[in-house]
N, C-alpha and C positions, 0 to 999 in steps of 0.2 A: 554371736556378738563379736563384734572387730574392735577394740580398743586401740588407739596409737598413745603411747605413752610416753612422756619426754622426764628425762634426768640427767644429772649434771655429771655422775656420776653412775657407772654401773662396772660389776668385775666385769676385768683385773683390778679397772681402776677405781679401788674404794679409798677412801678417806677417813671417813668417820659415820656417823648413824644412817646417813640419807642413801650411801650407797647399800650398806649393808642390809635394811628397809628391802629398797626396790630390786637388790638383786635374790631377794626372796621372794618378797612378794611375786615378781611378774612369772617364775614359773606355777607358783601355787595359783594364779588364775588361769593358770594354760590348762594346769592338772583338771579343771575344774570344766574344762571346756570352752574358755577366753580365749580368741585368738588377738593376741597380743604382739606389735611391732614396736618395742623400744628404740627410741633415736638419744643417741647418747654423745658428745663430742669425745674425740679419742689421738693416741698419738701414733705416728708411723709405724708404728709396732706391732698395732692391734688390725686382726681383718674386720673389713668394712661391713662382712657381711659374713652371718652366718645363723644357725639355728642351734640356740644352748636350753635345756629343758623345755624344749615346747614354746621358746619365745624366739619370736623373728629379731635378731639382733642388729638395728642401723647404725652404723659407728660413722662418724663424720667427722673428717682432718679440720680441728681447729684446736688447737692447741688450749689447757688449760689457764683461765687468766692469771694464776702464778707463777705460770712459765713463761710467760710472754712480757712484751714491754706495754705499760702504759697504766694505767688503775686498773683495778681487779671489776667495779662496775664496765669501765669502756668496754676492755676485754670479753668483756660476758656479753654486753651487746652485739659485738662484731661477730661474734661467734653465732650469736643466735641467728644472724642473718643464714650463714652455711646451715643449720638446721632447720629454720624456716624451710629454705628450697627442699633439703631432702623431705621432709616432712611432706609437700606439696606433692613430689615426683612420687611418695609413697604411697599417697592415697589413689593418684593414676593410676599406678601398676595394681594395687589391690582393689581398684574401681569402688570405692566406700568404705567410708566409718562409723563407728557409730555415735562416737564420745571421743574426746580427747580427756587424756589425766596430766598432767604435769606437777610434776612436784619440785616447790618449793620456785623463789623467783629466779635464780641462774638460768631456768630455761623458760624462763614465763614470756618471754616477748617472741618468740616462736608459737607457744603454744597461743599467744590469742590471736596472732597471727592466721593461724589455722584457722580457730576458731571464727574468725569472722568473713575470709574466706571464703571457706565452706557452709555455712551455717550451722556448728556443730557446738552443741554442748560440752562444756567443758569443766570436771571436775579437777580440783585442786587440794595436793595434801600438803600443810602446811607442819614442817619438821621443828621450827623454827625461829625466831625472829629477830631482827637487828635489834631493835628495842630495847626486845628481853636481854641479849647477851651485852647489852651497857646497864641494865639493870632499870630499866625506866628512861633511859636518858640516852639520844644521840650526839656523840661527843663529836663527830666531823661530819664534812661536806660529802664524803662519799657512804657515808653510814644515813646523812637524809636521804640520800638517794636511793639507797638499797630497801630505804623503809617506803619508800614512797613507790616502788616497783612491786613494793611485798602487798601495797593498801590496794594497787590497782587489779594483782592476782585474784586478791577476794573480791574483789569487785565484781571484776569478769568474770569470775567461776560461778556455775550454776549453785553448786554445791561447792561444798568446803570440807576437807576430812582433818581432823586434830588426831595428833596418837595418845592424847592424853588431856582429861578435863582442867588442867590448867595452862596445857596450851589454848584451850575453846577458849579459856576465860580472857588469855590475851588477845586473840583473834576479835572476841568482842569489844573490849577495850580500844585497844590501837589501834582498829580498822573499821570501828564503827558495823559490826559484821551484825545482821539480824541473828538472833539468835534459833532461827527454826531453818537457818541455813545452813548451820553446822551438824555433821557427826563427828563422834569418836569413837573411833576404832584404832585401840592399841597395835603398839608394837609387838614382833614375836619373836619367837627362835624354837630351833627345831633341838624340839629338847631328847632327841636319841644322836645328837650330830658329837659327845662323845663314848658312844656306844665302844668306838672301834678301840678304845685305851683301857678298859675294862678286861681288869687280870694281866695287862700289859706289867712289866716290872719296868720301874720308872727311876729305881734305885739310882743309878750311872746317870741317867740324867739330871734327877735333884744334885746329885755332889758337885755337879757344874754351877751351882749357885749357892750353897748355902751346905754349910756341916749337917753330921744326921740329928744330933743336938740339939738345931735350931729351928725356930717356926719360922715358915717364912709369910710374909705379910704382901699380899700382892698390888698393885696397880696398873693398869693399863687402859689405854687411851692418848685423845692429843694430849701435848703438854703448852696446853695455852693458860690463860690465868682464869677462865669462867670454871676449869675441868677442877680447879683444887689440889694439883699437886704438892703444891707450895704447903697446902698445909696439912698434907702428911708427913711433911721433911720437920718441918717444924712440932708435928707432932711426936716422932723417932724419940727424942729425948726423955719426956715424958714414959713414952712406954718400955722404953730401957734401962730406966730405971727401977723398975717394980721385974722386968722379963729381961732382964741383960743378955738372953740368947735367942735375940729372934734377928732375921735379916728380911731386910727394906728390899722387895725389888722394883724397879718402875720403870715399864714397857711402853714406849711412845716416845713421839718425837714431836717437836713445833718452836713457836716459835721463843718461847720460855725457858728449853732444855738447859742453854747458858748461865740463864737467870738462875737455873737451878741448881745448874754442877757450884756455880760461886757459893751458896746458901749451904749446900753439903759439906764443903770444904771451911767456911767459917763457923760450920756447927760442929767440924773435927770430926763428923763422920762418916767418911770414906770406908771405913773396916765395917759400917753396918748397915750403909744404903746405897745400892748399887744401881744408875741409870746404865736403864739396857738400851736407850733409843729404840729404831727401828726393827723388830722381830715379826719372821715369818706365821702365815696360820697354826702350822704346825707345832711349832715351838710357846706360842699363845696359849694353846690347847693343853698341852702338857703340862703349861707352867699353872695352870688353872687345876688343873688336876693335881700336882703338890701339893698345892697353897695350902695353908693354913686359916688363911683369912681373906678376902680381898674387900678390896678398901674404894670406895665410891666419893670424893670428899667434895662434890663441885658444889659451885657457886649458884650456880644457873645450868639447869640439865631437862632438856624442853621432855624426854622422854628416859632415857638410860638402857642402851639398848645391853650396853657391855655389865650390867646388873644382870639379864637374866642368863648372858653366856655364862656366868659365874654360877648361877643355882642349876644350870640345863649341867654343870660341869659337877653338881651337888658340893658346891665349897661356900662356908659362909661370907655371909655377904654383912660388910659395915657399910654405910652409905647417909650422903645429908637429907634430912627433909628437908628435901626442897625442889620444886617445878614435880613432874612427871614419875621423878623418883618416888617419891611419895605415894604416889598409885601402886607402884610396883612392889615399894619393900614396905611392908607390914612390922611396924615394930613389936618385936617380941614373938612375933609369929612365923614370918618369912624371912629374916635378918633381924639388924641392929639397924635402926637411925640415931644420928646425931644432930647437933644443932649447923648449918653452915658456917663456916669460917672462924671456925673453931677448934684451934692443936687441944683444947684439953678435954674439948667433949670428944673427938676423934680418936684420941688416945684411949679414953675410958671405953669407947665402942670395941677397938682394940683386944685390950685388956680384957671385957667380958668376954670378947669371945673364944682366945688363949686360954685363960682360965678355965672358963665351964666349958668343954668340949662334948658335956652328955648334952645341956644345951643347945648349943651349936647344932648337933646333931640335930636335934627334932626341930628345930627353922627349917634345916636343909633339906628334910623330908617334906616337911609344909609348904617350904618355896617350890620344889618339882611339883607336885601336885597343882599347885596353882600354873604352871607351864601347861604342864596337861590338860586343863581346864579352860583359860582362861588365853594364854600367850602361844599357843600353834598355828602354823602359817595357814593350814588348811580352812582356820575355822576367821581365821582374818580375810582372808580370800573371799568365803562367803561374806561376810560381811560388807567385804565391798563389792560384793557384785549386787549386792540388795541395792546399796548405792545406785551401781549404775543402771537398774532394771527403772530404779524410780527415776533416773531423771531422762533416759529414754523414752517411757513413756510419758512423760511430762513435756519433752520437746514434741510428743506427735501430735501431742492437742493443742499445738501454738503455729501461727501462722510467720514466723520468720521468717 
């Protein structure tokens, strides 16, 4: 089976969930016996071409559209044209496809591109939606536009893949999607990826943030207003008032960071919540490995991929019910939920978990288990290869 598969993103260059996603996913279907050519835009840095896990890597010079001048949709167009072509030159050279997958709309007008082209079935995994991240509502001209590129992907797509059934349930909603067009197949993580810090002493590195004293309470991710940082800051008080020796730390960067350092500084706590902005893999991993707690507080979170790096890392996990999270953390069983947008239920989630650490303990053991079960790349792989077997043969019995 030949798969070409298009993302907006793939390492180096990850972002946030959708590269993280696909830059697991496309070796776990190589493992599997997928031959797999990712076409991905990239910047002069990165080689055009090369073979990483078993996946043919097409990297194509077009600059991301936050780098560039003009709106983030035009941008994402212009681009798609340079990916279009390589896409075209790629199915030459490989003399046939069998299916296109694209995920998500930043590369969708390439992939239907292909898709019509060639006569090629085209499945689509939807990470996401403009919609959902206004909460219901498109508040500009270039947020219709993004939804209206997102209504025409499910359209075109033979199939539709959700990583979680309340993404399906938006995909039905806002795109009018039949509902016997949709899978769901979760998101994963490779839950032995921190095997290599076990027994490590980590001593010297915790005292780089936080006294031996204190718990420290983590977050990590963008820092935009759907992720909830805002009201873990605003929760701080609250929980240090009852736990006066815990320290805040939060890992990410975007476009709210400012909005946030001001919020710290007028809540006078600089001595207990510390933005780290931008931190490498490495230092992520470690700092997961500390933690005390880590802290999930979004608004709108289509899946939560940075929930189960937190259980895969066996640290408890607080997190809102809310979208995709909600499949993942089990209250009471796999973590803590709280209510969204909410500093005093966030706090209380907090708290319990500080608190009762024999607690805490048996979630942490519950949420791996459920990694092992449920969230491994290998077994998401299958899953979407079932995908692609059915809708290959469903293109053979049609006269396109």
């Amino acid at each position: 089976m030949r798969v070409l598969m298009l993302s907006w993103e793939y390492p180096p260059y990850v972002v946030g969930g959708l590269g993280a996603h696909v830059g697991a996913l496309a070796p776990a279907l190589a493992r599997l016996g997928v031959e797999v050519h990712m076409v991905t835009p990239c910047q002069a840095d990165s080689p055009l071409r090369e073979t990483i896990g078993g996946v043919e890597v097409h990297r194509v010079l077009c600059p991301p559209p936050e780098m560039a001048e003009g709106s983030f949709y035009d941008q994402a167009v212009r681009a798609n044209r340079d990916l279009a072509a390589a896409c075209i030159r790629i199915r030459e050279e490989v003399g046939g496809l069998d299916l296109v997958h694209d995920h998500d709309w930043l590369t969708s007008f390439a992939a239907r591109e292909v898709k019509h082209a060639f006569h090629l079935p085209l499945v689509a995994t939807i990470h996401a939606t403009e919609r959902g991240r206004g909460r219901g509502s498109l508040g500009t001209p270039e947020a219709v536009r993004i939804d209206s590129a997102e209504w025409w992907l499910v359209y075109e797509a033979w199939r539709v893949i959700c990583c979680a059934e309340y993404m399906a349930d938006q995909v039905r909603d806002y795109f009018q999607a039949p509902p016997d067009k949709l899978d769901v197949i979760p998101n994963g993580v490779n839950p032995h990826h921190f095997a290599h810090l076990e027994g490590v002493d980590l001593t010297a590195f915790r005292a780089r943030y936080a006294r031996p004293e204190e718990k420290i309470v983590l977050y990590v991710g963008r820092i935009v207003q759907e992720k909830g940082a805002e009201v873990l800051v605003r929760a701080a008080p609250i929980v240090l008032a009852e736990a006066p020796d815990t320290r805040f730390l939060i890992a990410g960067r975007g476009p709210e960071l400012e909005h946030l350092r001001r919020l710290v500084e007028e809540l006078s706590l600089q001595h207990r919540v510390s933005l780290l902005g931008f931190i490498d893999d490495d230092t992520r991993d470690r700092l997961y490995v500390v933690a005390d707690c880590a802290v999930f507080p979004s608004l709108y979170e289509p899946f939560g991929i940075v929930a189960l790096e937190a259980m895969a890392a066996r640290t408890p996990v607080v997190a809102s019910e809310v979208g995709g999270l909600r499949e993942v953390v089990r209250h009471a069983e796999t973590g803590i939920t709280i209510y969204p947008n909410d500093p005093d239920s966030c706090a209380w989630g907090i708290l319990h978990t500080l608190k009762h650490p024999e607690w805490a303990a048996m979630r942490v053991e519950n949420a791996y288990r459920s990694l092992l079960e449920r969230f491994n790349w290998d077994t998401i792989a299958g899953q979407t290869i079932e995908v692609y077997d059915r809708v290959i043969a469903e293109r053979a019995r049609t006269d396109w």
